[in-house]
Steps between C-alpha positions, in 0.01 A plus 500: 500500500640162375612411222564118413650349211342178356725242257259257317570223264164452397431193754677664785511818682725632743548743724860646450535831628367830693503852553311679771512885522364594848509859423763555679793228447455235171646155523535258248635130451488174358226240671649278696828652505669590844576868409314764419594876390400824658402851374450684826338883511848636625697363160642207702531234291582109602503142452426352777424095594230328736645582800533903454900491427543742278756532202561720210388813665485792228369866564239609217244790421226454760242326398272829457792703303516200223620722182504285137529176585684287751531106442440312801566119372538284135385141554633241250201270398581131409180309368605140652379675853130479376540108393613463892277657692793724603460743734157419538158427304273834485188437777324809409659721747378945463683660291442887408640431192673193314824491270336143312757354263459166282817347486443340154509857408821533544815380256745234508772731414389793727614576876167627633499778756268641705567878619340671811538851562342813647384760260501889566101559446403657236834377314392235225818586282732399842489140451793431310516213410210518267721778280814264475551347165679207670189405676181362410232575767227256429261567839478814681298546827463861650359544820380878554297436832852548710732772461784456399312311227630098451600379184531083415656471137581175359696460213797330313815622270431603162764321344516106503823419701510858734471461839590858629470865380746753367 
């Protein structure tokens, strides 16, 4: 199952990031980039960069014992990317399902994030971040054909002028 997430500014699309969840391992990272993370069955969790050197190696729940919620990557999003092109214009590639966010959407005075996760299924009240009064989550997309279940939330402070939570 992939998921892709699609930046548009009305006259432009792009193609600016991925998730795949094989069933057994989920990766995830921005297009273009040279590194991507892993979510492997066993827990094992890594960055790791085009040539298979790995870095950051962390030991998790596996993959099938996901409990809650476990956050697997927060993207900043920066609406000048669209204008260029940058990483690369949408071509129509599959996608099981798409994160689709219009940058004009989004505030000057915001710091837009997008938030990818794995869910526990079943477990609608584990994503956090929608229940945080900090946080204003704007787009949600909840993929229940996987398990653990994959969450995509984009949002943005509440406040004008916060950047970070509590």
């Amino acid at each position: 199952m992939r998921v892709r997430i699609l930046l548009t500014d009305g006259q432009t699309t792009v193609d600016y990031a991925w998730l795949e969840h094989t069933g057994a391992d989920v990766y995830c990272g921005l297009v273009g980039w040279v590194k991507k993370f892993s979510y492997h069955e066993s827990g094992q969790a890594h960055w790791s960069d085009a040539s298979g050197e790995k870095d950051t190696i962390t030991k998790r729940a596996p993959l099938k014992e996901v409990s809650g919620s476990v956050g697997i990557v927060t993207m900043g999003v920066m609406p000048d990317l669209v204008k260029i092109g940058y990483p690369r214009v949408y071509t129509g590639k599959k996608a099981d399902a798409s994160l689709f966010l219009d940058v004009r959407a989004i505030p000057d005075d915001r710091y837009t994030s997008i938030l990818l996760g794995l869910i526990e299924p079943g477990r609608f009240d584990a994503i956090p971040i929608l229940f945080e009064p900090w946080f204003q989550a704007k787009q949600v997309v909840l993929v229940t054909s996987v398990e653990p279940w994959v969450s995509a939330v984009v949002g943005w402070p509440a406040e004008e002028g916060i950047l970070e939570g509590p």
